[in-house]
C-alpha positions as CSV (number, residue, x, y, z in Angstrom):
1,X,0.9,-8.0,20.8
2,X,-1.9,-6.0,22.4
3,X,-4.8,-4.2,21.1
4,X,-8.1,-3.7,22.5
5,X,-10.7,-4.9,20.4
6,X,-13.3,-3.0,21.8
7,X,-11.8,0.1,21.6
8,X,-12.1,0.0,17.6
9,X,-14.8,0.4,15.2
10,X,-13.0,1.0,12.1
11,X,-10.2,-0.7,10.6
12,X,-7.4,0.9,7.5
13,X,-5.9,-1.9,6.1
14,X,-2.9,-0.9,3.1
15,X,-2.5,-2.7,0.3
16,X,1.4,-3.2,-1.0
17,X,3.7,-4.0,1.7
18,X,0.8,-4.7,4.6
19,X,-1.6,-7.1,3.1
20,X,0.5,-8.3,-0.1
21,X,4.2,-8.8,-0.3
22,X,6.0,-6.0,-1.5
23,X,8.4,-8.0,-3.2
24,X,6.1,-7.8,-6.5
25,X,6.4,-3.9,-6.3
26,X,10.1,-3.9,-6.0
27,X,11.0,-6.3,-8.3
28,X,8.6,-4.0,-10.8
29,X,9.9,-0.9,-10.1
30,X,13.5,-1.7,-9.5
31,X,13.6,-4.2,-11.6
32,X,11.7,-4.6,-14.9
33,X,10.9,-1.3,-15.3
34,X,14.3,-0.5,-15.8
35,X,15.2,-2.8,-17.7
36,X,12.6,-2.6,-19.9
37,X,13.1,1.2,-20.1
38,X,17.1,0.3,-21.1
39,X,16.4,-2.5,-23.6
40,X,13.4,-0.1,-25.4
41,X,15.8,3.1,-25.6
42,X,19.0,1.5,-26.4
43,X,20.7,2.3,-23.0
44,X,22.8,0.5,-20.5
45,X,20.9,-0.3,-16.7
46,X,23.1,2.3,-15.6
47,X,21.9,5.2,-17.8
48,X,18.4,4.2,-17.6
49,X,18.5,4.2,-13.7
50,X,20.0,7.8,-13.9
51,X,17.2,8.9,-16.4
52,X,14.4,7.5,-14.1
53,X,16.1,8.3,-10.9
54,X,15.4,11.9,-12.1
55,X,11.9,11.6,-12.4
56,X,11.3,9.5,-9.4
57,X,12.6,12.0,-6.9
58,X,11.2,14.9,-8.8
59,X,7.7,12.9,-8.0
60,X,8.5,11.4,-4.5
61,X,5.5,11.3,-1.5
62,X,3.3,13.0,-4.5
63,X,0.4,11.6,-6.6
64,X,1.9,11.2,-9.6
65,X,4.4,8.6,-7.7
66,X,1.7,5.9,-7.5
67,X,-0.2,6.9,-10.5
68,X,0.4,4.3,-13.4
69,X,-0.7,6.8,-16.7
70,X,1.8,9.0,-15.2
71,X,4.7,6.5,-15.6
72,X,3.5,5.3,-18.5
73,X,3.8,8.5,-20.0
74,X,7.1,9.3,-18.7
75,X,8.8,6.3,-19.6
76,X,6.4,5.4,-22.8
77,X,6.5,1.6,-21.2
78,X,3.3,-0.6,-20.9
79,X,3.1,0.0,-17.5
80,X,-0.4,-2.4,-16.8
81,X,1.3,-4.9,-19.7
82,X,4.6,-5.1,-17.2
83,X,2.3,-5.4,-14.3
84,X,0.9,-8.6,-15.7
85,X,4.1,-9.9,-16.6
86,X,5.4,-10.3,-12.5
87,X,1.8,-11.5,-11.6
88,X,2.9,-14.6,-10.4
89,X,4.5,-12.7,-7.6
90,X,1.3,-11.1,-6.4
91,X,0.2,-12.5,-3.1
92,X,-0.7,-11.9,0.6
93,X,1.5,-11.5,3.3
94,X,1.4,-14.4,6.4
95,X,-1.9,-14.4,7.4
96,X,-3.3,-11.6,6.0
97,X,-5.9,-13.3,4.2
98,X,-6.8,-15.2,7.9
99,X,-6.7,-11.6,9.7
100,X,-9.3,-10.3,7.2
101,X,-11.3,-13.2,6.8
102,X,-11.7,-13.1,10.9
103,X,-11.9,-9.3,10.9
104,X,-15.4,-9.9,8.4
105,X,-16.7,-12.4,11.3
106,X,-17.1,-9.1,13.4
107,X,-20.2,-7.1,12.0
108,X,-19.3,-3.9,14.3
109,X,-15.6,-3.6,12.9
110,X,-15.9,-1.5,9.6
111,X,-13.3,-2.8,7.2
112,X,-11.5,-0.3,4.7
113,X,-9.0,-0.7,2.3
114,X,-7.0,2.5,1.8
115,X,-4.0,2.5,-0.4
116,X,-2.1,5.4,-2.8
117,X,-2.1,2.5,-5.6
118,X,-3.5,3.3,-8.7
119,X,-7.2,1.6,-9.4
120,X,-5.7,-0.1,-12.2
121,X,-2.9,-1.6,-10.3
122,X,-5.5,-2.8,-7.4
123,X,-7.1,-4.0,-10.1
124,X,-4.6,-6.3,-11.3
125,X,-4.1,-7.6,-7.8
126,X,-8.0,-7.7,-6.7
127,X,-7.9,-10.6,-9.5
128,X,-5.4,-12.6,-8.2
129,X,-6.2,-12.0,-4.7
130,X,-9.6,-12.0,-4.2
131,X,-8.6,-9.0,-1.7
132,X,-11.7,-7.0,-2.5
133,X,-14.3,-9.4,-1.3
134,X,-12.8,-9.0,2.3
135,X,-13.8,-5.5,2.6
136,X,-16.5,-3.2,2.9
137,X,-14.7,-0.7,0.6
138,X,-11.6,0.2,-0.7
139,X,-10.5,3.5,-1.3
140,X,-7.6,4.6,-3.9
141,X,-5.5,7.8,-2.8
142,X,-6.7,8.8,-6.6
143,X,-10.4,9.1,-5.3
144,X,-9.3,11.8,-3.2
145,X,-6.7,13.4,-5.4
146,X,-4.1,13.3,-2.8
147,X,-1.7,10.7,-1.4
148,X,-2.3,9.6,2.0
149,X,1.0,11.9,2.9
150,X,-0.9,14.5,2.8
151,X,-3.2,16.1,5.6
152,X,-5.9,16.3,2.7
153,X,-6.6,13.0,2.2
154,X,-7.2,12.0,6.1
155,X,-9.6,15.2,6.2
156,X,-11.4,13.7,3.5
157,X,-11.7,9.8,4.5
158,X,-12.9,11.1,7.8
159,X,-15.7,13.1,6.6
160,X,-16.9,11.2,4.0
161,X,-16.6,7.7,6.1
162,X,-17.9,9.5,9.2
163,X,-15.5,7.5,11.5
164,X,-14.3,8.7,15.0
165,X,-10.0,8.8,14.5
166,X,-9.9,7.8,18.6
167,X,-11.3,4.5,17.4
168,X,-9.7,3.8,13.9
169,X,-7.1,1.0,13.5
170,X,-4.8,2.0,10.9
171,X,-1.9,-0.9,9.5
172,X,0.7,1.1,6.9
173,X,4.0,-0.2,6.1
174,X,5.1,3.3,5.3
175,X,6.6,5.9,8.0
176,X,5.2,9.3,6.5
177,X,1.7,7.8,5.9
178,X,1.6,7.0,9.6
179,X,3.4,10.0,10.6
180,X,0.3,11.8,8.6
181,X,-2.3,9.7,11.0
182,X,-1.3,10.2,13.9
183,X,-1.2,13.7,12.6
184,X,-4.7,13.6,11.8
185,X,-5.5,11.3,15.1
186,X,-6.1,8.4,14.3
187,X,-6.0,6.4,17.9
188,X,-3.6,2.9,16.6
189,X,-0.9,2.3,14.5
190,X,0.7,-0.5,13.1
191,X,3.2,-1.0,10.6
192,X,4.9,-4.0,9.4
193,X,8.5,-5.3,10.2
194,X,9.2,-7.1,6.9
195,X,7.1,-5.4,3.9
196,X,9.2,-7.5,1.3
197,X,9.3,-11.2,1.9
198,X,12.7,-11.0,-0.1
199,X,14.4,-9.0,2.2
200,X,15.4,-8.1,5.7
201,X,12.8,-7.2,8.3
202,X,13.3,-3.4,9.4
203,X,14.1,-2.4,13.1
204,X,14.4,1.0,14.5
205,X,10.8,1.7,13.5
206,X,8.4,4.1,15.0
207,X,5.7,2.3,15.6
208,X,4.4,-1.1,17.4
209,X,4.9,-3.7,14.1
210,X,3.5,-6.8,12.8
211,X,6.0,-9.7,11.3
212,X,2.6,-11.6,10.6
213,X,-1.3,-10.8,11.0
214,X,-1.6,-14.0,13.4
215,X,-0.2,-11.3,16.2
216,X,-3.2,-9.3,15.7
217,X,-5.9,-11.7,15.5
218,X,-8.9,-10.2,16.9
């Protein structure tokens, strides 16, 4: 796959689905959440589903959706507790860890994390990881008070990180957040083929995409 190196100063990595396996957010969410939410309230998987469902598309490609004190009040779970429960399913995707370990070798590539996870959820998978100590900063989409959907939070990346969209690598598994990039300009996307290492990798996608980071190697 072919980039030009040269033409990129700053690099947007995402966090769930790009640099880690999504599988530990869908088994979560899809999952044990439910579950959970139907053995605490005395309800079968079915009703439970149909009570979340509600409040899931009702916060869909908003703030709230990623934000784990919302969903903790919503569903009165222990969201955090939950997350530490599936921890044995956080962990990179193939080669990621390589691809940021050689982008840190280049001391003119500006390395950013930017993900609409909640701080406490990067948190939990900073520990396991290491994933921080790659990076020269990450940046929540609860910083900005806006998911990266939205127009706002591009505007405000750019001007506080000063960097030139024409020559900013962005890698997001999700189509609206780089629909909202290319929006904003930013000069080259990638998104990733198989988010979830327990299922399918997607076709028909928009952009150029990545089954592992060793096809990006600088």
């Amino acid at each position: 796959m072919s980039l030009d190196w040269q033409q990129v100063d700053t690099v947007l990595l995402d966090m769930d689905g790009t640099l880690l396996d999504l599988e530990f957010d869908n088994v979560l969410w899809n999952q044990l959440v439910p579950q959970t939410y139907a053995d605490t309230n005395g309800l079968s998987l079915d009703e439970a589903w149909a009570e979340l469902d509600i409040h899931f598309t009702r916060a869909a490609h908003t703030l709230p959706f990623y934000c784990l004190d919302h969903w903790a009040r919503v569903t009165r779970l222990d969201i955090i507790g939950l997350h530490h429960q599936l921890s044995h399913l956080i962990r990179y995707r193939p080669r990621a860890d390589r691809f940021l370990a050689q982008l840190q070798a280049h001391a003119d590539k500006r390395v950013l994390l930017v993900t609409n996870a909640h701080r406490d959820s990067l948190s939990i998978k900073d520990a396991v990881t290491g994933l921080t100590r790659h990076l020269d900063r990450s940046i929540s989409a609860h910083d900005y008070a806006a998911p990266k959907e939205d127009p706002a939070f591009w505007a405000q990346l750019s001007a506080e990180e000063q960097i030139d969209p024409a020559r900013t690598l962005l890698i997001d598994d999700t189509a609206r957040v780089l629909e909202a990039a290319a929006n904003f300009g930013i000069g080259h996307l990638y998104t990733i083929a198989q988010p979830d290492s327990g299922r399918p990798p997607r076709t028909d996608l928009a952009h150029p995409s990545l089954h592992c980071f060793s096809e990006l190697l600088p």
